[in-house]
MARBATI-334704 format. One record per residue: residue number from 0; residue in one letter; chain; x, y, z of N, C-alpha, C, O in turn. Coordinates in steps of 0.001 Angstrom, whole numbers, plus 500000, padded with zeros to 6 digits. Atoms other than C-alpha are relative to their C-alpha. Layout:
N
+------+------+-------+--------+---------+--------+---------+----------+--------+--------+---------+--------+--------+---------+--------+
| resi | resn | chain | n.east | n.north |   n.up | ca.east | ca.north |  ca.up | c.east | c.north |   c.up | o.east | o.north |   o.up |
+------+------+-------+--------+---------+--------+---------+----------+--------+--------+---------+--------+--------+---------+--------+
|  NUM |    A |     A |      X |       Y |      Z |       X |        Y |      Z |      X |       Y |      Z |      X |       Y |      Z |
...
+------+------+-------+--------+---------+--------+---------+----------+--------+--------+---------+--------+--------+---------+--------+
This chain:
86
+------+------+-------+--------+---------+--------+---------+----------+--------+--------+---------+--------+--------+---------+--------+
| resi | resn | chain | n.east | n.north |   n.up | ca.east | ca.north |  ca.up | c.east | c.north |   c.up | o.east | o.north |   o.up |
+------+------+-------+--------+---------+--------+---------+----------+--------+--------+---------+--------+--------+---------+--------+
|    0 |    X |     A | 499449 |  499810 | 501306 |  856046 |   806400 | 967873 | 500365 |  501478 | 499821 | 499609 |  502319 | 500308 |
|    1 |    X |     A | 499263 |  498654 | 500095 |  858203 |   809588 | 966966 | 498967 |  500513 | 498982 | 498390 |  499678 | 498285 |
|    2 |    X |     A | 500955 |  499463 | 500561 |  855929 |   811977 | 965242 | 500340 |  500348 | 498241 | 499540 |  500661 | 497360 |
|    3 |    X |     A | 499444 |  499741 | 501172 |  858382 |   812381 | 962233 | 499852 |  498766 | 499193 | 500204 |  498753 | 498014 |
|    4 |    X |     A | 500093 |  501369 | 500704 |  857530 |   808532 | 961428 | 499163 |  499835 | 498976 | 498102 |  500265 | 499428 |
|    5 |    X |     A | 500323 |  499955 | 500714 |  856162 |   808038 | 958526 | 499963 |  498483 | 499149 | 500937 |  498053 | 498532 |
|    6 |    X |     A | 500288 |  501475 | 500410 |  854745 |   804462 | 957348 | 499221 |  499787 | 498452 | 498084 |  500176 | 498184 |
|    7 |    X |     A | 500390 |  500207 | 501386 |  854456 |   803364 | 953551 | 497915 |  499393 | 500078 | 497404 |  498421 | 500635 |
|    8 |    X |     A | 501366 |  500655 | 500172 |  850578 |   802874 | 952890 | 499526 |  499259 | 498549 | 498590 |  498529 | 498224 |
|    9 |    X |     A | 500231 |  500780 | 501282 |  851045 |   801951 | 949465 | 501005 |  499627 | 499345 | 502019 |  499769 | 500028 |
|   10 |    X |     A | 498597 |  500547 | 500313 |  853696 |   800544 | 947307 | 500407 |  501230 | 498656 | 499826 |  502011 | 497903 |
|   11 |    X |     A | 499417 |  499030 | 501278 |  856377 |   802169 | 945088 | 500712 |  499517 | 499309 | 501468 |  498619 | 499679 |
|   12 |    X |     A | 498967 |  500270 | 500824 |  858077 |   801930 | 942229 | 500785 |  500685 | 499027 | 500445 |  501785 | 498593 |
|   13 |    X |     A | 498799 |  499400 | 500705 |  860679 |   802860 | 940334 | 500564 |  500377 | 498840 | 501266 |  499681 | 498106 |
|   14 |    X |     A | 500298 |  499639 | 501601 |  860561 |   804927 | 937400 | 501883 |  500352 | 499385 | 502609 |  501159 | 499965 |
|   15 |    X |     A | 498521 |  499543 | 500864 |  864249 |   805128 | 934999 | 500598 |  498862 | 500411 | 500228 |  497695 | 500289 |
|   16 |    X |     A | 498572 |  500579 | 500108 |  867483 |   803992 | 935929 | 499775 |  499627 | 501726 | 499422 |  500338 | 502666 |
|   17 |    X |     A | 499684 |  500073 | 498256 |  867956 |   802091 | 939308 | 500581 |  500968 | 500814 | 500017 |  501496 | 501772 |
|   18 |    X |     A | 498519 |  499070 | 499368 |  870831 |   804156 | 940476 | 499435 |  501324 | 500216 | 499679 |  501882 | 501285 |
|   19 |    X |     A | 500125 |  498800 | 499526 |  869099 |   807509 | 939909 | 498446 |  500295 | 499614 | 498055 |  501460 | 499538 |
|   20 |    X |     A | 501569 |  500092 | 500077 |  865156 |   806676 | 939219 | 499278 |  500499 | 501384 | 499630 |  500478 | 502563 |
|   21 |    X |     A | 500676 |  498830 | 498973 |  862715 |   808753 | 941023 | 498956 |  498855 | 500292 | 498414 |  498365 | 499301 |
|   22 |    X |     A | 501510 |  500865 | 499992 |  859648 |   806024 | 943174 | 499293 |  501077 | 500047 | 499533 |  502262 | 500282 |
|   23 |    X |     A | 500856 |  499209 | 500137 |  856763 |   807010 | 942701 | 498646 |  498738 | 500455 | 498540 |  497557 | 500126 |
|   24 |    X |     A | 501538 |  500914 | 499657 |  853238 |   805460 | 944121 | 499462 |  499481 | 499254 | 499335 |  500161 | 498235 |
|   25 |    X |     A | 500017 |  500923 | 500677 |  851986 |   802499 | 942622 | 498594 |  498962 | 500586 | 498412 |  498850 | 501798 |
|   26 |    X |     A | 501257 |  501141 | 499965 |  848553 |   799727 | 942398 | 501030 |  498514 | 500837 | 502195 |  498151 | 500995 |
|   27 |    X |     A | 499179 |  501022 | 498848 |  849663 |   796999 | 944558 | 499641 |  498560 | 498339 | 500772 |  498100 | 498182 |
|   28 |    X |     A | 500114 |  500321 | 501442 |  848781 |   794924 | 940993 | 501335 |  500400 | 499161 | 502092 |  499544 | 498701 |
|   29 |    X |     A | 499043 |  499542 | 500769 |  851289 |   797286 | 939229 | 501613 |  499046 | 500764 | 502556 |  498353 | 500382 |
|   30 |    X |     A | 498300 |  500639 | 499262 |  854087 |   796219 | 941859 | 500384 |  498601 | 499995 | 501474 |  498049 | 499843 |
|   31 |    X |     A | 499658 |  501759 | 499791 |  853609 |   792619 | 942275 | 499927 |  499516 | 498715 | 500075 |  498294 | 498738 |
|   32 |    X |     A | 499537 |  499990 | 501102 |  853809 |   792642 | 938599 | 501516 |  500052 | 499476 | 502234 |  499315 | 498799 |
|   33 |    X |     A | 498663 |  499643 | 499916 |  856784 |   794194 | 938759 | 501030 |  498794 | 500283 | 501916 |  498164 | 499705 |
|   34 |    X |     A | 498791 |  501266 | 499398 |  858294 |   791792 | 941019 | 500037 |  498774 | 499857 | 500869 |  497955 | 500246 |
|   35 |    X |     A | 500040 |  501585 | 500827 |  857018 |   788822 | 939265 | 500756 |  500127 | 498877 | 501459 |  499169 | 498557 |
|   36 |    X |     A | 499346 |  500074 | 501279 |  858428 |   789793 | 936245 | 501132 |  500347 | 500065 | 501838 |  500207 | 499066 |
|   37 |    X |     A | 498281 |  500068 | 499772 |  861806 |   790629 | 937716 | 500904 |  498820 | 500627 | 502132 |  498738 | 500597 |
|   38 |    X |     A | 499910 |  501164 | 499847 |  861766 |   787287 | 939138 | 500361 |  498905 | 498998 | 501137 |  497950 | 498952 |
|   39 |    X |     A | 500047 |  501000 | 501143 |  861195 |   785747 | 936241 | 500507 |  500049 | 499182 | 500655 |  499008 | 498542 |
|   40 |    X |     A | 498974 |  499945 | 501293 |  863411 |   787319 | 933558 | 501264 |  499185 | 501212 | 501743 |  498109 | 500852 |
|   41 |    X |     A | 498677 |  500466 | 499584 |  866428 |   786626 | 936527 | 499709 |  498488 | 499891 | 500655 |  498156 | 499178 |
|   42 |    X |     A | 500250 |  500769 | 500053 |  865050 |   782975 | 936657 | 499916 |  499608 | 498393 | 499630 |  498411 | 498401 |
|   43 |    X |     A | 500148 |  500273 | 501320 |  864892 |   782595 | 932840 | 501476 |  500374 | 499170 | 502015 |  499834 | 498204 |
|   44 |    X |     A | 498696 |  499246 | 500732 |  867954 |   784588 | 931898 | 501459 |  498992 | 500653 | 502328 |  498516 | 499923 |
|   45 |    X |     A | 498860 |  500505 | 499202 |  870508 |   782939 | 934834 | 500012 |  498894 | 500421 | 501007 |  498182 | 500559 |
|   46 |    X |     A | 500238 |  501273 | 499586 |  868442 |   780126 | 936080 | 499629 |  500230 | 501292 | 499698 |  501296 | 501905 |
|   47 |    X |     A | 500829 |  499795 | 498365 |  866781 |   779339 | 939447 | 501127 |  500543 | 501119 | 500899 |  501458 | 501910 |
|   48 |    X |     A | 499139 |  499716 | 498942 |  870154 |   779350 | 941528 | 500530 |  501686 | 499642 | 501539 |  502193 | 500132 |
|   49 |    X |     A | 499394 |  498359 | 499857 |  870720 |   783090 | 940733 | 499040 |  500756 | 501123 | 499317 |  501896 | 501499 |
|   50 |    X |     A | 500591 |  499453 | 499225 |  867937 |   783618 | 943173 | 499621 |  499200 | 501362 | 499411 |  497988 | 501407 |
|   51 |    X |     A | 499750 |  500740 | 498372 |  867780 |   782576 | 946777 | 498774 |  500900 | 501142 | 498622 |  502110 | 501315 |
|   52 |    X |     A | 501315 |  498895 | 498551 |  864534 |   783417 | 949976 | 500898 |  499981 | 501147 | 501987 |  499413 | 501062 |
|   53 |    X |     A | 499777 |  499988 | 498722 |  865356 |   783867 | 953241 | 498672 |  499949 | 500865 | 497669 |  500483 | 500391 |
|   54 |    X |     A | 500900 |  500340 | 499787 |  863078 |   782981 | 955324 | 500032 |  500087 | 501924 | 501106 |  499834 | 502471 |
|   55 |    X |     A | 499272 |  499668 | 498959 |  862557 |   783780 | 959195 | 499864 |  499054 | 501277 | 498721 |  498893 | 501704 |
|   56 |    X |     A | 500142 |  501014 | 499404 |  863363 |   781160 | 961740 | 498987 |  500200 | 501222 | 498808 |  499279 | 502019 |
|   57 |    X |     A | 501029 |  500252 | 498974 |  860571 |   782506 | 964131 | 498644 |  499933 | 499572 | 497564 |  500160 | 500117 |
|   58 |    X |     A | 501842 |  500189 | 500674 |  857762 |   781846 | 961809 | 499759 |  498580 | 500159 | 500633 |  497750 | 500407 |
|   59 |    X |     A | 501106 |  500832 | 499857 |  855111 |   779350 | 961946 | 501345 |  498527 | 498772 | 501908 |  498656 | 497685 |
|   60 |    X |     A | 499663 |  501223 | 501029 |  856739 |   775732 | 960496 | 499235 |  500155 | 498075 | 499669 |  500160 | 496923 |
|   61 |    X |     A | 500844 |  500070 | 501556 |  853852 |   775912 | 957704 | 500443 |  501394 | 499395 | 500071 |  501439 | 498222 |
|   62 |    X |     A | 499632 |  498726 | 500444 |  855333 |   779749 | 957042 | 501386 |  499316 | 498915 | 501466 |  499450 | 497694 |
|   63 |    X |     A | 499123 |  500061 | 500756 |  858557 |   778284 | 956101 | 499790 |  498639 | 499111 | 500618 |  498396 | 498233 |
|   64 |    X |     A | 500300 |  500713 | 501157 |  857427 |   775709 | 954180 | 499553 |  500512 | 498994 | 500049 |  500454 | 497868 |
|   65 |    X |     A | 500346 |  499199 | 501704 |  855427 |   777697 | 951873 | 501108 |  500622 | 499612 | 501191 |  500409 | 498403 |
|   66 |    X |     A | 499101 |  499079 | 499921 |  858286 |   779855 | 951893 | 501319 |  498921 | 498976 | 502129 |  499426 | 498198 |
|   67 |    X |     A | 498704 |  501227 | 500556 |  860800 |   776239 | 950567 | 499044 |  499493 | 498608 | 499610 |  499513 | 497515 |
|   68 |    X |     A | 501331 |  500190 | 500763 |  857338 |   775178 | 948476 | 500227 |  501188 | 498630 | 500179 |  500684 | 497508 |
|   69 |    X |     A | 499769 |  499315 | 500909 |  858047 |   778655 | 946284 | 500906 |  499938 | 499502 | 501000 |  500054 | 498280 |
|   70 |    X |     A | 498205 |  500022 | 500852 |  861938 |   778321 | 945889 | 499823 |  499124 | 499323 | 499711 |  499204 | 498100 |
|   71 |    X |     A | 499624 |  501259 | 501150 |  862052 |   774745 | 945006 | 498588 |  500328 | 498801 | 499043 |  501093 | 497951 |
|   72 |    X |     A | 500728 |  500065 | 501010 |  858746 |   774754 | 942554 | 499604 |  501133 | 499046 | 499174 |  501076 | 497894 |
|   73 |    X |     A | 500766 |  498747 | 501182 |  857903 |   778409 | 941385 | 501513 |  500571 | 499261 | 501728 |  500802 | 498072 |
|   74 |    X |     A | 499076 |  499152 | 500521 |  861193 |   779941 | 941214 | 501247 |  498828 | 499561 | 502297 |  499258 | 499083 |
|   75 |    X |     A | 498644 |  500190 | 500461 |  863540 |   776658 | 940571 | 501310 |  499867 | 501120 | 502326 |  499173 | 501080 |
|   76 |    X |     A | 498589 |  500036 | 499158 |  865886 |   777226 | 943285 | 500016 |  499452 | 501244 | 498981 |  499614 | 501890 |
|   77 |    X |     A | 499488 |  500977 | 498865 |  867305 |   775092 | 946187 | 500995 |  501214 | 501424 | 501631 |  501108 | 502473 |
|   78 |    X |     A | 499432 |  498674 | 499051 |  868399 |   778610 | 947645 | 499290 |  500386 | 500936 | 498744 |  501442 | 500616 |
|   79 |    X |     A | 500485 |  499488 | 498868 |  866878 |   779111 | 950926 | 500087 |  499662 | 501568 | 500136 |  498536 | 502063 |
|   80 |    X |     A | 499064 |  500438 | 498684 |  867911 |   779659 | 954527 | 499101 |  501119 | 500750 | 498834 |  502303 | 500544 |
|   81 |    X |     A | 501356 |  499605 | 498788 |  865309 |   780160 | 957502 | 501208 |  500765 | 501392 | 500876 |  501236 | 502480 |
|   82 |    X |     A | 499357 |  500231 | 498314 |  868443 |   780568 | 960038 | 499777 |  499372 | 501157 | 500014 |  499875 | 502255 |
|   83 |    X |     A | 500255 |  501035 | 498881 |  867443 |   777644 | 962109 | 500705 |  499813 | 500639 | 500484 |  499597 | 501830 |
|   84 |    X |     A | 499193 |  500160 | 498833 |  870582 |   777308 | 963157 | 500206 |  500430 | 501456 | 500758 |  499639 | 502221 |
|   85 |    X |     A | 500101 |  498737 | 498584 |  870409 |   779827 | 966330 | 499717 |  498745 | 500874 | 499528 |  498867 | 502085 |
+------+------+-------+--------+---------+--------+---------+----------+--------+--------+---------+--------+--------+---------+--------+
């Protein structure tokens, strides 16, 4: 590993304006807050099909099921693509 590498140990988030908001370090609580509740206004505001998983075709069968298990029932949406095709 190059010595300039530098690996996130905690999560960040994003204080202001997307575009020019400064992250800043964050409770792993605070974030997955975050991203539940940005989930959930787009799912409430647009509807389930405004949001779509991806999902990765070299995971475990039971991976992408949970993974089809969240679209269709938590979030609503019929949007998700493992790339099986390959």
């Amino acid at each position: 590993m190059p010595k300039d590498y530098a690996r996130l140990t905690t999560p960040l988030v994003r204080e202001g304006d997307r575009a020019t908001g400064t992250l800043r370090p964050a409770t792993w609580e605070e974030a997955l807050e975050r991203a539940s509740s940005g989930l959930r206004r787009a799912r409430d505001t647009r509807g389930g099909t405004s949001i779509g998983i991806f999902s990765c075709s070299k995971a475990t069968n039971e991976v992408n099921f949970a993974a089809q298990k969240l679209a269709r029932a938590v979030l609503h949406s019929n949007n998700i693509d493992s790339c099986n095709r390959t």
